[in-house]
Every structure is written in C-alpha cells, then in structure tokens.
C-alpha positions as CSV (number, residue, x, y, z in Angstrom):
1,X,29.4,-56.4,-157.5
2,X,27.8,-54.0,-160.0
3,X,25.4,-54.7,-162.7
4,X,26.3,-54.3,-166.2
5,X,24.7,-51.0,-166.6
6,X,26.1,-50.0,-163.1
7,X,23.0,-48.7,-162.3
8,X,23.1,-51.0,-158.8
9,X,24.7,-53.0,-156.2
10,X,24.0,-56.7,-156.7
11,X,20.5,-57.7,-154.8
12,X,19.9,-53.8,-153.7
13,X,16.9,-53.1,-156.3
14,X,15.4,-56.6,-155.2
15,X,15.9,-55.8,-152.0
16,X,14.3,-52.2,-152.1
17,X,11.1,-54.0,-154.0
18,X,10.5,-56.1,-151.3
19,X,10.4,-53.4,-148.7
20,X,8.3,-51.9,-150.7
21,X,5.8,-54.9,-150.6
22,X,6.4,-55.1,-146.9
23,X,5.5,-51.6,-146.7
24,X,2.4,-51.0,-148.4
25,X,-0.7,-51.0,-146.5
26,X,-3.7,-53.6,-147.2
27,X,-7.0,-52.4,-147.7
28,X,-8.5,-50.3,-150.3
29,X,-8.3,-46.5,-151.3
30,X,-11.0,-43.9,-151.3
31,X,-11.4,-44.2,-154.7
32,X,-12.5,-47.8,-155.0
33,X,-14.5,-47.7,-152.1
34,X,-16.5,-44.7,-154.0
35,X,-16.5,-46.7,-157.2
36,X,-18.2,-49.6,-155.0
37,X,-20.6,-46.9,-153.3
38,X,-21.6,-45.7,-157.4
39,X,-22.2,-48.6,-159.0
40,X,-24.3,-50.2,-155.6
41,X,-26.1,-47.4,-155.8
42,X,-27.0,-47.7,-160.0
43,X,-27.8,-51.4,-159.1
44,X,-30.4,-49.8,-156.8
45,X,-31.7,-47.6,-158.5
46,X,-32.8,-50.1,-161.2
47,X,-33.8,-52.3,-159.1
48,X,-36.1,-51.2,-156.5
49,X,-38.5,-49.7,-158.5
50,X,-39.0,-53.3,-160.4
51,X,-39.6,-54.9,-157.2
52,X,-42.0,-52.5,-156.1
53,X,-44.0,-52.9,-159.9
54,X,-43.9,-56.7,-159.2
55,X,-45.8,-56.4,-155.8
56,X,-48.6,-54.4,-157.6
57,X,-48.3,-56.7,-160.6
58,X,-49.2,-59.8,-158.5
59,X,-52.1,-58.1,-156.7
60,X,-53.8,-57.5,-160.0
61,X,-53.0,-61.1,-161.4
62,X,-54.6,-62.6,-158.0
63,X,-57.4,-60.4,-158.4
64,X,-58.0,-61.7,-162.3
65,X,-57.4,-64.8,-161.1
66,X,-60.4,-64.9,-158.0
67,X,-62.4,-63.4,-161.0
68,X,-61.8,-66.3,-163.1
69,X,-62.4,-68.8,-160.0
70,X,-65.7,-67.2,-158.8
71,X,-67.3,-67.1,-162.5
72,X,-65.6,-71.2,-162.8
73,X,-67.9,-71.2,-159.7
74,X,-71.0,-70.1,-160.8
75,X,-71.1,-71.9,-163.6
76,X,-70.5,-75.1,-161.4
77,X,-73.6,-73.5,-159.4
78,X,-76.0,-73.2,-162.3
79,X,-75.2,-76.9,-163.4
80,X,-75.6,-78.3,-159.8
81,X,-79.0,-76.2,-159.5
82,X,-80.8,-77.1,-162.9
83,X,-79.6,-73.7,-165.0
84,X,-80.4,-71.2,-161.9
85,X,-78.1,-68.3,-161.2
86,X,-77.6,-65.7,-158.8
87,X,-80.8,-63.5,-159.8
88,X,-78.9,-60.5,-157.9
89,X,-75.8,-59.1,-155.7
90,X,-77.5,-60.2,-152.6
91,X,-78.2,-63.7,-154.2
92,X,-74.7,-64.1,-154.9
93,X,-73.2,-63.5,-151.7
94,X,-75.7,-65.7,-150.5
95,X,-75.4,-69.2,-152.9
96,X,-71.8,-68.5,-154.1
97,X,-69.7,-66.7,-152.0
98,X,-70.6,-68.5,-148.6
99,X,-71.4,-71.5,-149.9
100,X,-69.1,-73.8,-148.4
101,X,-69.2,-76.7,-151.2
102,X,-67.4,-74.3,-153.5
103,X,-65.2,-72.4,-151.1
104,X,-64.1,-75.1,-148.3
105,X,-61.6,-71.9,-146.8
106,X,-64.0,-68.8,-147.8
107,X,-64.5,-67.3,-150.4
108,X,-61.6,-65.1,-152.3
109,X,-61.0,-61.8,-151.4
110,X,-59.4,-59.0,-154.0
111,X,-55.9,-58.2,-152.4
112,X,-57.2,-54.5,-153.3
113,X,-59.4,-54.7,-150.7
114,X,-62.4,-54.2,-153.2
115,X,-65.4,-55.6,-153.8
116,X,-66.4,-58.4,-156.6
117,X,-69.7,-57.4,-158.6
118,X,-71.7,-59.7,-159.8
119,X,-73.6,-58.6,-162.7
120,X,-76.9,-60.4,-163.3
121,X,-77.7,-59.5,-166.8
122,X,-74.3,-61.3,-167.8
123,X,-74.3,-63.9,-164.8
124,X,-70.7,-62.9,-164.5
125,X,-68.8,-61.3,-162.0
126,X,-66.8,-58.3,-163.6
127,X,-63.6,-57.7,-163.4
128,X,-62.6,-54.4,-161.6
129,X,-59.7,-52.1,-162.7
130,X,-56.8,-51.6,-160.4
C-alpha cells in the first residue's frame, strides 16, 4: 500500500523514525558541554571576587564595631568612677581593656590584627583605617 503521494510504503517512514530514535546516542555533544564550561566560568568570574570583597568588608565593620563597643565602654567607666577617664594608653589597657566587669570574655581584638588607640585629649578610642 502506497501513500498518496507515493513517496512510501505504508508504516516504512514511521518505521525508519523510530530507528532513528533507537539509534541515537544519549548524552551531550561537545558543544554543550563547552557552552556549560563558558557560562560556569562567567558565573565565576563575577563571583569570586565579591566574595573575596565581603570577607574584607566584614573585617572592617567588626573593627568599627569594637570601636564603637570600647568607647560605649568608657563612657560606662567614667560614670561608674565619678567622671574619671583613662588619663593615658597605659591607663586604658589597664581600667578598660582588662577590666573584667566590662569585658566578661576579654576584651575585643581588631580582626586586622592592629592595635586600638586610645586618645586622651578626646577620651575616645580612634578609629584606624584599614
């Protein structure tokens, strides 16, 4: 039995299309598996440097953060002690930042590893650039 255009045998085409499904190989072709490669690789590229940003941008809050706490300390200080500050540095270290009333755990440490400054004209401790 033909079809009306004659162009095949009844069933043949149908038959042909489903060797061809049969047939073809699962998996993916080079092509895609570059495209994959390219656009993980843009994804990267934007990404990594905002996570490295955030590390240094959370160091710096922390920091401006234990600046905030120790000068919320000394003013605590100065009430508990009748108006008397830190006169100095030294005096600092000595009635603020190991005084275990204010700082049960020890005292904050800058996660840059430097050193808070207490200045004694301002009775503040300044903040530090990082």
């Amino acid at each position: 039995m033909e079809s009306k255009h004659g162009l095949y045998r009844s069933g043949s085409f149908q038959k042909g299309v489903e060797t061809m499904r049969r047939t073809r190989k699962n998996g993916f072709t080079l092509v895609e598996v570059l495209l994959v490669v390219v656009i993980l690789g843009l994804l990267a590229m934007v990404a990594i440097p905002r996570f490295a940003a955030s590390g240094e941008d959370a160091k710096t809050n922390a920091c401006k953060a234990n600046v905030s706490l120790l000068n919320s300390q000394i003013e605590l200080y100065a009430v508990q002690h009748d108006g008397t500050y830190p006169a100095d540095q030294v005096e600092f270290g000595g009635l603020i930042l190991n005084n275990t009333d204010l700082f049960p755990d020890g005292a904050p440490e800058c996660p840059h590893e430097d050193a808070y400054v207490y200045d004694a004209t301002t009775k503040r401790v300044t903040a530090h650039s990082h």
